[in-house]
N, C-alpha and C positions, 0 to 999 in steps of 0.2 A: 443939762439937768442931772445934779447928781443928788444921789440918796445913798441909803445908810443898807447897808446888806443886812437878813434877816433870816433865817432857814426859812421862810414862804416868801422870799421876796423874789425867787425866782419864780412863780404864777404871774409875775408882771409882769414877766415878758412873752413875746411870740415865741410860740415852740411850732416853728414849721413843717419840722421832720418827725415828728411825734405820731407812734400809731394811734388809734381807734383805741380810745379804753370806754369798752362798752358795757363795765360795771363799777360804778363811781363808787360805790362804797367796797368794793375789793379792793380800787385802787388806795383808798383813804386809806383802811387797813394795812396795807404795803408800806406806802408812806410812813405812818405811825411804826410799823416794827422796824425798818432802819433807819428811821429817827431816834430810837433808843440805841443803837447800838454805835457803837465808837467811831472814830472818825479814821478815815481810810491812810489820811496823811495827818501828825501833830502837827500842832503852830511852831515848837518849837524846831520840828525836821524843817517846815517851809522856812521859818528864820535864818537856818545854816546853810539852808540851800538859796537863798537872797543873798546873804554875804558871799559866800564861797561862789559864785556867778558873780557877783561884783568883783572880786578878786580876777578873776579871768577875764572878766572887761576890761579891767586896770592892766592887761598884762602881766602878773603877780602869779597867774594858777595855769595849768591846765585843764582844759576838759577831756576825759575819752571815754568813750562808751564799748560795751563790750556786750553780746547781748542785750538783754534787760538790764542790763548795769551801768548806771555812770558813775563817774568816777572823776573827782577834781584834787589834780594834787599842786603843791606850793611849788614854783621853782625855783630848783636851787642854784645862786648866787654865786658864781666864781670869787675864790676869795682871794682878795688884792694883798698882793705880798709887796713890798716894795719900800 
């Protein structure tokens, strides 16, 4: 079964680890004020970080992380003299 993602299509699922929200209209509230507000990650940062992961599947990249940091870079290609 698949569907179409929606900003409330998550209500459709089980949330089993979820506390007690024991004032529905605060919570709605809550909802509403960071539903205005921007989005944590662009589509275009998830895009480059889909390719550039596909690159380091391919063998093509690395990945290193460094703290909170990751970091993928091209590698580079010994070049054929000959």
């Amino acid at each position: 079964m698949t569907t179409s993602w929606t900003p409330s299509s998550w209500r459709d699922h089980p949330a089993a680890q979820q506390p007690r929200w024991p004032d529905e209209a605060a919570l709605d509230a809550s909802l509403k004020t960071l539903g205005g507000m921007p989005p944590l990650v662009f589509a275009g940062e998830a895009r480059k970080l889909t390719e550039s992961l596909g690159q380091v599947a391919e063998g093509n990249a690395l990945q290193t992380k460094h703290n909170s940091t990751h970091s993928i870079q091209r590698k580079r290609r010994p070049n054929k003299q000959g």
